[in-house]
Residue frames relative to the residue before (quaternion, step in Angstrom):
aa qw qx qy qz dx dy dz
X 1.0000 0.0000 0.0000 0.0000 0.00 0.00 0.00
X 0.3922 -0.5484 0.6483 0.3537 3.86 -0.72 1.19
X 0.4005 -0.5027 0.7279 0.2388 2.95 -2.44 0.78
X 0.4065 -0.7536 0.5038 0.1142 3.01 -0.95 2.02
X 0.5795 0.5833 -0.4090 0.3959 3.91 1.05 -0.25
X 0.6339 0.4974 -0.2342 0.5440 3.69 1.12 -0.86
X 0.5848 0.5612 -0.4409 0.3855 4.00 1.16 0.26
X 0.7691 0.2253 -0.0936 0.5907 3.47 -0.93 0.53
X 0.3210 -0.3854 0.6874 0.5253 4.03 0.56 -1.31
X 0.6787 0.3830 -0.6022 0.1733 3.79 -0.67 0.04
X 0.7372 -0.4727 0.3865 0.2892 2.94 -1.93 0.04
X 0.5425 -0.5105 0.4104 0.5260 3.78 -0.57 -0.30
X 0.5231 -0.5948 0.5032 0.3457 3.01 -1.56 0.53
X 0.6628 -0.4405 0.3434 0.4987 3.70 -1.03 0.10
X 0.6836 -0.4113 0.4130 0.4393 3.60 -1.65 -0.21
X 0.1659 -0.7200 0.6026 0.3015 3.76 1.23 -0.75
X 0.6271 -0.5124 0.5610 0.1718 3.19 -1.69 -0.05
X 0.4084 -0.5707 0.6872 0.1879 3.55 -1.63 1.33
X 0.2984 -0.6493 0.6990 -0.0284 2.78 -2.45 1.01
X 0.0633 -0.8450 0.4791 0.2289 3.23 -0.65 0.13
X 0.3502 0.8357 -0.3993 -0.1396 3.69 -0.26 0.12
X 0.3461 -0.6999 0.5960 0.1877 3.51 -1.21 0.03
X 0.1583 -0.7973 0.5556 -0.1750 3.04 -0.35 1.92
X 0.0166 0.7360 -0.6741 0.0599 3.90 -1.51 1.31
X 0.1864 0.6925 -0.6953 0.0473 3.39 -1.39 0.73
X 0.5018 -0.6015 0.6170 0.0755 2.86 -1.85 0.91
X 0.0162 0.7538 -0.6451 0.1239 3.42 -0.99 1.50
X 0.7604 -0.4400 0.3186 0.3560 3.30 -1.48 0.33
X 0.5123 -0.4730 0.6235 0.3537 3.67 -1.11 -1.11
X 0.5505 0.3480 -0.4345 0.6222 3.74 1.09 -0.56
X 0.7239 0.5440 -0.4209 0.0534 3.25 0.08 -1.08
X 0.6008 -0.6767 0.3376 0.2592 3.85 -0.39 0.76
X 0.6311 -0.6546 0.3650 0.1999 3.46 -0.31 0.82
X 0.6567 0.4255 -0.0919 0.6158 3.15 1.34 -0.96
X 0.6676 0.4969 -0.2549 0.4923 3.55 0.83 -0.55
X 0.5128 0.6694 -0.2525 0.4745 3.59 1.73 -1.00
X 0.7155 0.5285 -0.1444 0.4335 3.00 0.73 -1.88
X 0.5938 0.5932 -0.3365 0.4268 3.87 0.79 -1.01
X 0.6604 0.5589 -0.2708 0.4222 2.92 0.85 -1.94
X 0.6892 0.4590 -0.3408 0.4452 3.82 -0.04 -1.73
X 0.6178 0.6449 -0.3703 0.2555 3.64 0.59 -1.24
X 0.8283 0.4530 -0.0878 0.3178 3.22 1.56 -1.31
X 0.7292 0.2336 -0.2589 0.5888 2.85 1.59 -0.05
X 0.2941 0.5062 -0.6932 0.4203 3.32 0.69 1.88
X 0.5901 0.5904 -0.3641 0.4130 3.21 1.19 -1.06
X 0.7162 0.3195 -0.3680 0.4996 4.07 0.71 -1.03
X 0.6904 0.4366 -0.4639 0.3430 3.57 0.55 -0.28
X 0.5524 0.3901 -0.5500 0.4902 4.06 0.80 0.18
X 0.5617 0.6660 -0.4288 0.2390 3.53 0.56 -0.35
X 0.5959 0.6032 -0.2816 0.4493 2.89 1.37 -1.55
X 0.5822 0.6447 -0.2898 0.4017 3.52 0.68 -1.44
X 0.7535 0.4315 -0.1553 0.4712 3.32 0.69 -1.25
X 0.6765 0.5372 -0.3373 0.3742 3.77 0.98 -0.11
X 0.6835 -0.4456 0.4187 0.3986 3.26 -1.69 1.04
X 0.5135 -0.4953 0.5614 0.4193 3.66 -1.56 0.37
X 0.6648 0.4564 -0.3745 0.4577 4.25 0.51 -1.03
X 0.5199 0.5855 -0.3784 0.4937 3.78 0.92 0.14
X 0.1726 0.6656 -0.7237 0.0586 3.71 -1.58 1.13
X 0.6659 -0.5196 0.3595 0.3966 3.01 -1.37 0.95
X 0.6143 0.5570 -0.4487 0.3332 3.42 0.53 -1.83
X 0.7801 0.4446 -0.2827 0.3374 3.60 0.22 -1.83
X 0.6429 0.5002 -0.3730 0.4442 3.69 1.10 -0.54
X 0.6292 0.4529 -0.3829 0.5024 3.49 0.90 -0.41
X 0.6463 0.4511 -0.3803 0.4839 3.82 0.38 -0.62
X 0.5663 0.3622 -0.4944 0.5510 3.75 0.60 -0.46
X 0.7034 0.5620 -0.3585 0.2467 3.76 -0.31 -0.39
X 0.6202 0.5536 0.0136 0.5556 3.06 1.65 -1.23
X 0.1619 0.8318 -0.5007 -0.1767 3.34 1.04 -1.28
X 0.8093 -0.1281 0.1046 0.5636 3.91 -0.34 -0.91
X 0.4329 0.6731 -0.4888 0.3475 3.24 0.72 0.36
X 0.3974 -0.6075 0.6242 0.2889 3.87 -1.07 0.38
X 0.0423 -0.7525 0.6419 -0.1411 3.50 -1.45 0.84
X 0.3104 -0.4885 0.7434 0.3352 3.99 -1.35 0.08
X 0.2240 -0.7604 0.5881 0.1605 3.06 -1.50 0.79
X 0.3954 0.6518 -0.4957 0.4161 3.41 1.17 1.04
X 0.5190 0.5627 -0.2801 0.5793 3.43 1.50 -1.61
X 0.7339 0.5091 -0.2970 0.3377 3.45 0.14 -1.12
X 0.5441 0.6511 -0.2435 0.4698 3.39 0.68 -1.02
X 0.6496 0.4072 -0.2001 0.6100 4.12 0.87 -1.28
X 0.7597 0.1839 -0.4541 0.4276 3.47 0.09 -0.13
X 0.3867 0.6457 -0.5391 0.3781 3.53 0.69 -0.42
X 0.6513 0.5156 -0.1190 0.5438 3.58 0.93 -1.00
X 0.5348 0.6178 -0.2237 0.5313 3.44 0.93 -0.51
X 0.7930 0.5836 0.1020 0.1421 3.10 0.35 -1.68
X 0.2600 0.9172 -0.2945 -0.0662 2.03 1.44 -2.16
X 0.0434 -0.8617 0.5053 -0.0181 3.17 0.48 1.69
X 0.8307 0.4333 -0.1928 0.2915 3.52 1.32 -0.32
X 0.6122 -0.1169 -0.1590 0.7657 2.35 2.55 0.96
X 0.4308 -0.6044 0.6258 0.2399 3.39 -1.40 -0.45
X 0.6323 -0.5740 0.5195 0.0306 2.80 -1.10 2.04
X 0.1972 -0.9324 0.2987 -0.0503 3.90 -0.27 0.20
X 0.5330 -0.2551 0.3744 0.7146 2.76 1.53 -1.59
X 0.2673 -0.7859 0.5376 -0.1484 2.97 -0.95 1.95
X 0.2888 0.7223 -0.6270 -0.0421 3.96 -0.61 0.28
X 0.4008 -0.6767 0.5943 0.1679 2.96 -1.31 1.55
X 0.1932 -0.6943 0.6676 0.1869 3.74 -1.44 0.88
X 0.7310 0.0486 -0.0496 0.6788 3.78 0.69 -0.11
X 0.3446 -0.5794 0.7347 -0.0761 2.93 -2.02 1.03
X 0.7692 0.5836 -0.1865 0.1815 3.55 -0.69 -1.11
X 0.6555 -0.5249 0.4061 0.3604 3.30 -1.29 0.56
X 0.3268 -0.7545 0.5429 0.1708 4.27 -0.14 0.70
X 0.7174 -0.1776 0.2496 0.6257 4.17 0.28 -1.31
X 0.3208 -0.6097 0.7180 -0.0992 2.63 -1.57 1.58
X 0.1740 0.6799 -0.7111 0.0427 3.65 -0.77 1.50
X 0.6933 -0.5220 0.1547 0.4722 3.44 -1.54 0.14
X 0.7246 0.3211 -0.2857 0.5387 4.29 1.08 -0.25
X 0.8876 0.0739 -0.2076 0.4045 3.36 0.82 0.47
X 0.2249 -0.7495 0.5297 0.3273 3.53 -1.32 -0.36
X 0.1416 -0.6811 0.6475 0.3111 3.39 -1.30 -0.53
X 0.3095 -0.7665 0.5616 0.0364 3.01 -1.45 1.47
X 0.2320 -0.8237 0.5037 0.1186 3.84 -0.27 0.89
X 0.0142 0.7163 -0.6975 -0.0176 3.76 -1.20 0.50
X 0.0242 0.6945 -0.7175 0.0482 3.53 -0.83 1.07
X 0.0601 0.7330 -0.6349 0.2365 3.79 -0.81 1.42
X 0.2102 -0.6933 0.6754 0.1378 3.32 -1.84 0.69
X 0.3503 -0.7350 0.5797 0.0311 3.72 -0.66 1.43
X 0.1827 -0.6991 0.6770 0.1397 3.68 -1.09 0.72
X 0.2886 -0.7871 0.5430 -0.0487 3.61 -0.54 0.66
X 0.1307 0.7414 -0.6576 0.0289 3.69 -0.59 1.24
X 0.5837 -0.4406 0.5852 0.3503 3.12 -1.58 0.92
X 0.5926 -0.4694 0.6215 0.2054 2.59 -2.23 0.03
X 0.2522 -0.7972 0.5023 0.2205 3.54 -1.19 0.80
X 0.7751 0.3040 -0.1334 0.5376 4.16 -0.38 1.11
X 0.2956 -0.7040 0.5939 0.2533 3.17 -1.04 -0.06
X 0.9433 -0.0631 0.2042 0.2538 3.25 -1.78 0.54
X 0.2516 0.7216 -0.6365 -0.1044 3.77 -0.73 -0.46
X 0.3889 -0.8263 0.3536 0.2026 3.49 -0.18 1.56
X 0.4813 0.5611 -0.2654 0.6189 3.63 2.25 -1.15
X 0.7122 0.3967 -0.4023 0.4166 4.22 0.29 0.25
X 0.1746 0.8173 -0.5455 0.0628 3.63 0.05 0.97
X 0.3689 -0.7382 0.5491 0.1319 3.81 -1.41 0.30
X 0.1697 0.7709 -0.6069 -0.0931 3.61 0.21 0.34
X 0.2374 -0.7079 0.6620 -0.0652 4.26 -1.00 1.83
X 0.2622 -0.8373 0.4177 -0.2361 2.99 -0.89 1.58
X 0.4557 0.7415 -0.4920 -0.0202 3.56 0.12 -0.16
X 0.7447 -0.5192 0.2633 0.3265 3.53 -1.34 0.69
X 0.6598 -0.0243 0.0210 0.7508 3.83 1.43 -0.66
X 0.6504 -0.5344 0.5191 0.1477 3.28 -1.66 0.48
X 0.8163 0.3527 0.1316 0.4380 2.25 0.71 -2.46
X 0.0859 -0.8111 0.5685 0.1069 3.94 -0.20 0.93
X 0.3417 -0.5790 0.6823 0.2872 2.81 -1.82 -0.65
X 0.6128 -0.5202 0.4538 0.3846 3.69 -0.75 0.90
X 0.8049 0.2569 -0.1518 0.5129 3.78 -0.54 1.16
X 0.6226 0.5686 -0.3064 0.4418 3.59 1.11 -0.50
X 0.2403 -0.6502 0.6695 0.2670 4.43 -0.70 0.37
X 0.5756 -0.5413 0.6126 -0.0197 1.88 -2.26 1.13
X 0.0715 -0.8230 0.5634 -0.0099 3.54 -0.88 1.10
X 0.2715 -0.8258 0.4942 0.0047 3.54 -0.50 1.26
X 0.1637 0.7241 -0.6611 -0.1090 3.72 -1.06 0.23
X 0.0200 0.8096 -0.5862 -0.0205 3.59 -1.22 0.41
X 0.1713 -0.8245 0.5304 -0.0974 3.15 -0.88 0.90
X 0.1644 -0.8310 0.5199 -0.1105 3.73 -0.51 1.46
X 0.4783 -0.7178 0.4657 0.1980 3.57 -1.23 1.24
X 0.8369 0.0010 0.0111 0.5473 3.35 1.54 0.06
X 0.7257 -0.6632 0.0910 0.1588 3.12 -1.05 0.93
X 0.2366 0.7332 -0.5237 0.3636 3.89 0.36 1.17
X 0.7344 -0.3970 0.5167 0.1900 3.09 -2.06 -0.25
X 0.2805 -0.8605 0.4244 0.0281 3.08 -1.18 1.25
X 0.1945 -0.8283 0.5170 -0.0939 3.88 -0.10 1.13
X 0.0379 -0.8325 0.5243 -0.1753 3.28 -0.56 1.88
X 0.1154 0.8708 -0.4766 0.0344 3.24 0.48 1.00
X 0.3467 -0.7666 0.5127 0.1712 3.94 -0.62 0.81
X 0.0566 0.8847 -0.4317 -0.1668 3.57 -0.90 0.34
X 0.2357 -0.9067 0.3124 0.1571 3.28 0.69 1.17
X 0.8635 -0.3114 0.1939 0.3461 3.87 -1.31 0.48
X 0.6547 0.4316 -0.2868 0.5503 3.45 1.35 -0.60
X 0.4924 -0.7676 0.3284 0.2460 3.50 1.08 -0.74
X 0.1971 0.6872 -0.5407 0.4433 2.53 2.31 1.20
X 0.2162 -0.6768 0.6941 0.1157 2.81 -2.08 0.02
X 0.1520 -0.6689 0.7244 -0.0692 3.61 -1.16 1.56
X 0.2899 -0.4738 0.8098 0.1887 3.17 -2.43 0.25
X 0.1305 -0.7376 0.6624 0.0107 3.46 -1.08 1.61
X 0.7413 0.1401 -0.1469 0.6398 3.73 1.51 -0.18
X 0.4530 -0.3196 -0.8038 0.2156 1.48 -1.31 1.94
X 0.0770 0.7301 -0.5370 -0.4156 3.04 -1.44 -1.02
X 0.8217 -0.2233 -0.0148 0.5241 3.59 -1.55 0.35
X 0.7338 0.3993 -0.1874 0.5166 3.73 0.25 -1.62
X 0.7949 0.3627 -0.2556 0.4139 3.52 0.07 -0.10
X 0.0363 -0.9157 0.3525 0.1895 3.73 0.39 1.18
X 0.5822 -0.5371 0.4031 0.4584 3.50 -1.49 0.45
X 0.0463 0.6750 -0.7317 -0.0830 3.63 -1.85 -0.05
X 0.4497 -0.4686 0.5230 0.5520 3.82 -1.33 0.35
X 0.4334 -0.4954 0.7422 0.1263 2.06 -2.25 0.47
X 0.4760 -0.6301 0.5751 0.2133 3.85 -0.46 0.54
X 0.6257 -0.4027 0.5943 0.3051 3.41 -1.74 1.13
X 0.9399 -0.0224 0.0308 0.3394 3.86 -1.47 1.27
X 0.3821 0.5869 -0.4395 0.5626 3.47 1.50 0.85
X 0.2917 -0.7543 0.5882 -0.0003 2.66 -0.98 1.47
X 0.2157 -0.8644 0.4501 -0.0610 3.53 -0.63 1.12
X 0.0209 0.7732 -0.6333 0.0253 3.80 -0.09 0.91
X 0.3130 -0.6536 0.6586 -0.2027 2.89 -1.50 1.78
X 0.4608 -0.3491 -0.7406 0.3425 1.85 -0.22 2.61
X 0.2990 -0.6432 0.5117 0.4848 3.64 -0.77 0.77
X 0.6497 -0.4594 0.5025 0.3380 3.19 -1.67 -0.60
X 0.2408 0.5540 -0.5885 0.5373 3.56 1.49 0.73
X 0.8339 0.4737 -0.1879 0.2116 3.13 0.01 -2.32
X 0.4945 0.6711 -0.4028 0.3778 3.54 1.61 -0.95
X 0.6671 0.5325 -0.3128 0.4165 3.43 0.82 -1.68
X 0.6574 0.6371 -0.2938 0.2751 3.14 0.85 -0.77
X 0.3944 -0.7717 0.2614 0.4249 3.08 1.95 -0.66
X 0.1227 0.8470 -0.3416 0.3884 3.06 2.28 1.13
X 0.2305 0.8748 -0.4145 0.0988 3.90 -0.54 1.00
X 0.2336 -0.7892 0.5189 0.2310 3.79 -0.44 0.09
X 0.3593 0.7603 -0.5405 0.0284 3.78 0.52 0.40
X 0.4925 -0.7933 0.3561 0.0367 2.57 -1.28 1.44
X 0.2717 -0.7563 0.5775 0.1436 4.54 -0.15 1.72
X 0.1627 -0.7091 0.6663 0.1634 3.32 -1.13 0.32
X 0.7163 -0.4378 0.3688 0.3989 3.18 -2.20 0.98
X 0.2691 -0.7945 0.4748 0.2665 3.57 -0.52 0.55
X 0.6591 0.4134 -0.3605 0.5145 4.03 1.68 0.34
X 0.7665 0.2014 -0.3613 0.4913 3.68 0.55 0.54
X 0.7672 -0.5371 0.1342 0.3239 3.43 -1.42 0.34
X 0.6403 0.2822 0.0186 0.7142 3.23 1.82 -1.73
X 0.1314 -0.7849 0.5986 0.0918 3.52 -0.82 0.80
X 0.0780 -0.9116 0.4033 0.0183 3.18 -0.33 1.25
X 0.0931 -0.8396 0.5345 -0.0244 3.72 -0.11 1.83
X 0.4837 -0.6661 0.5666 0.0355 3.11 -1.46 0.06
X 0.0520 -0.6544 0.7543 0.0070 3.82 -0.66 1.55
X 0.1777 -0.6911 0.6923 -0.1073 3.02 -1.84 1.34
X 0.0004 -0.8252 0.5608 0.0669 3.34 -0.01 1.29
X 0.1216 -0.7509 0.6471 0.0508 3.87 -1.13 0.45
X 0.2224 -0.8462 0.4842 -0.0075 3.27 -0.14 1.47
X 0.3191 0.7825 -0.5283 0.0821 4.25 0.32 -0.15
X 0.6033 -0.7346 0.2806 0.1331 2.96 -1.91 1.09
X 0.6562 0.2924 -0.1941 0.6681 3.13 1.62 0.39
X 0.5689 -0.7027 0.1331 0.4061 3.53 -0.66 1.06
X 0.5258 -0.5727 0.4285 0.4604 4.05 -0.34 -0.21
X 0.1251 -0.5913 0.7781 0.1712 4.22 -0.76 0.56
X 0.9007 0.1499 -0.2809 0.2958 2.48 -2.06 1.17
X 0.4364 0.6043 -0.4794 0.4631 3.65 1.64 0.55
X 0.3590 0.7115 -0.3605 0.4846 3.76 1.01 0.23
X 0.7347 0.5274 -0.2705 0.3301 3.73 0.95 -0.65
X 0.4463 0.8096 0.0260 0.3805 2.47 2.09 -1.09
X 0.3811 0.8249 -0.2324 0.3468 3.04 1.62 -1.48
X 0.1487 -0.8219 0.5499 0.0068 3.89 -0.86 0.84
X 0.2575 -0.7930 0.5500 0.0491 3.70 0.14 1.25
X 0.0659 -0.8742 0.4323 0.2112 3.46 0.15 0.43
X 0.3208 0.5247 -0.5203 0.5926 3.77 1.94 0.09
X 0.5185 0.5046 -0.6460 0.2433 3.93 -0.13 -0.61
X 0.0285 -0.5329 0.7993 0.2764 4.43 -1.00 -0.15
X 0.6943 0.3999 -0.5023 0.3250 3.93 -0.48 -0.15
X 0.0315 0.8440 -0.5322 0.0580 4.33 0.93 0.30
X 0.5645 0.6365 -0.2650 0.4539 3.05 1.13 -1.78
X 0.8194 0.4478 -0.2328 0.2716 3.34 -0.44 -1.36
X 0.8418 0.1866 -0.1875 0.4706 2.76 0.95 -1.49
X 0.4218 0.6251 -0.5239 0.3961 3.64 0.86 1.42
X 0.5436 0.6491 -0.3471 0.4034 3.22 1.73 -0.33
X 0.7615 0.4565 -0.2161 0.4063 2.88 1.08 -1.55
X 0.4846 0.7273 -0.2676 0.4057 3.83 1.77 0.12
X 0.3099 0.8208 -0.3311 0.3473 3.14 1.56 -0.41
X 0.7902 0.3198 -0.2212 0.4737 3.35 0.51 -2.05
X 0.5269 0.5380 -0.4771 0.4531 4.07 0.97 -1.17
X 0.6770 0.5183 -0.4145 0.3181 3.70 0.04 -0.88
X 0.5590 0.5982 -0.2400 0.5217 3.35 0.88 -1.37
X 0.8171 0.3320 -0.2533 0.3974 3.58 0.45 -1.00
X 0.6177 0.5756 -0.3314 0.4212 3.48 1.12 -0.79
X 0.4842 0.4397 -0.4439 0.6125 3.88 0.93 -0.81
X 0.7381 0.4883 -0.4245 0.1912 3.56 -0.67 -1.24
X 0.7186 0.4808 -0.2486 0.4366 3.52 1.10 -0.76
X 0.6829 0.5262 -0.2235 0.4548 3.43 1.31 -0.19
X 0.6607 -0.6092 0.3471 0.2680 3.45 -0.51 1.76
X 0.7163 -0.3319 0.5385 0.2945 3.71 -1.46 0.38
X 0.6801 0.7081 -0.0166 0.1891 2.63 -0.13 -2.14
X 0.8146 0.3924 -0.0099 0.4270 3.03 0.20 -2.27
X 0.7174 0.4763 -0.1155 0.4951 3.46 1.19 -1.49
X 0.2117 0.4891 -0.8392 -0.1081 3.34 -2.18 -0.15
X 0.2575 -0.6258 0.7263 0.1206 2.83 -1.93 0.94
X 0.3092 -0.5642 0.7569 0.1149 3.78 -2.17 0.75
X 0.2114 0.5822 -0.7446 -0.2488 2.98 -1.66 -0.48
X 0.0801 0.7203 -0.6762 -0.1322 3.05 -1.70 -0.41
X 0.6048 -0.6719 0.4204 0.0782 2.93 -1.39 1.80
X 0.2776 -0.8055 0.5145 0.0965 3.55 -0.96 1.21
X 0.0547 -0.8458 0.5257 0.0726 3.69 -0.11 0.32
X 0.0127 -0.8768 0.4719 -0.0922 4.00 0.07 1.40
X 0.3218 -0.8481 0.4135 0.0790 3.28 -0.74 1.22
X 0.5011 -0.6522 0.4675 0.3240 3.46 -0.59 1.24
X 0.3281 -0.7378 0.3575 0.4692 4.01 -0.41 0.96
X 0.5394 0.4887 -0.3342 0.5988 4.32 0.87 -0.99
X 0.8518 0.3154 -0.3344 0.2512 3.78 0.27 0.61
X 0.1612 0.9094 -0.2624 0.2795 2.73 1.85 0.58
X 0.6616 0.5120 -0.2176 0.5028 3.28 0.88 -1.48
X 0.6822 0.3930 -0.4262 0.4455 3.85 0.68 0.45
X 0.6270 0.4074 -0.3183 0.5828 3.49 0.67 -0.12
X 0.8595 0.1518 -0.1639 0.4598 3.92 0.09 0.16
């Protein structure tokens, strides 16, 4: 975890404030245990949030500011909101229960009882700092890459973080071998360039292998000075264990945003939608 006092120069943020909630959903019999568990995880996580928001705050309007003109599911959407935590940052999590709850013969219900710590945001807004996130198609096919463009009202550093179907979370830009540089005010920036392609730079894109459309999430974070401790983040693509250790990234994420000013930052996102290949022939 970066030392959040040594970011920007600012001080820590306060201790914020525990949540408590107690969270149930209903899921199939195919559905995977593990996949159950993610799920419930995430919307305890949006329901302390909610708790934790301003009364002049709504989800809808907080999602749509995230999203801007972009098209999206607002179910997918909804989990990163949670993710995110646009109305703060999640911190430090302690599950009190875990666990399948009732077992009938076409379904279960999967239960998550947890207390959430909760930091405010630091600053307000800068209305002159915009992000405009981009990506050549939405809509993939299983095996097809991903092409990015982004573009910034002013000069700083660019932060691509991916959140895939389980609800891990990676940094695909930078990464280690490939070094950062500003980016200039209204430069317009495609990710992978065609330096990086040669390089043998790609985004291809795996789908959930239990539902039809797998629906992930690019999260760009744009700030005007470079992020410490965004290095951890780093994506090894020789790693086979990605998964795991994107789960366990969750809390660093949570902490890195939190130390970084209003101000300094805008965030994008924009919703990926990936087609199973032997399921194709429904969607077209």
């Amino acid at each position: 975890m970066p030392n959040l006092g040594k970011l920007f120069g600012m001080n820590p943020p306060e201790e914020g404030a525990w949540f408590k909630v107690d969270t149930v959903r209903e899921y199939s019999r195919v559905v995977p245990i593990e996949y159950a568990r993610a799920r419930t995880l995430v919307q305890a996580r949006e329901e302390a949030l909610k708790q934790a928001m301003p009364a002049s705050m709504t989800l809808d309007s907080l999602i749509s500011d995230l999203y801007g003109s972009g098209s999206y599911s607002p179910i997918a959407a909804r989990s990163i909101f949670a993710l995110t935590a646009l109305p703060g940052y999640i911190v430090e999590e302690k599950i009190l229960h875990a666990d399948v709850e009732r077992f009938e013969p076409d379904h279960y219900e999967y239960r998550v009882r947890m207390r959430a710590r909760i930091l405010p945001h630091i600053g307000q807004r800068d209305p002159a700092l915009r992000l405009d996130l981009g990506v050549e198609r939405q809509r993939l096919m299983e095996g097809e890459e991903l092409v990015v463009s982004a573009k910034a009202t002013k000069a700083g550093y660019l932060y691509l973080f991916y959140f895939l179907y389980d609800q891990s979370v990676l940094m695909i830009f930078p990464l280690k071998s490939f070094s950062q540089r500003l980016v200039e005010a209204n430069e317009e920036v495609m990710i992978p360039s065609e330096q990086d392609r040669q390089r043998g730079l790609s985004y291809v894109m795996m789908a959930d292998p239990n539902t039809e459309v797998t629906y992930e999430t690019l999260y760009g974070v744009f700030c005007t000075q470079p992020i410490e401790g965004a290095a951890e983040f780093f994506y090894n693509s020789g790693d086979k264990d990605y998964n795991k250790m994107g789960r366990e990234n969750f809390g660093k994420f949570q902490h890195l945003l939190a130390g970084v000013p209003m101000n300094s930052r805008v965030e994008r996102a924009v919703q990926i939608e990936i087609l199973r290949q032997e399921r194709l022939s429904h969607f077209f």
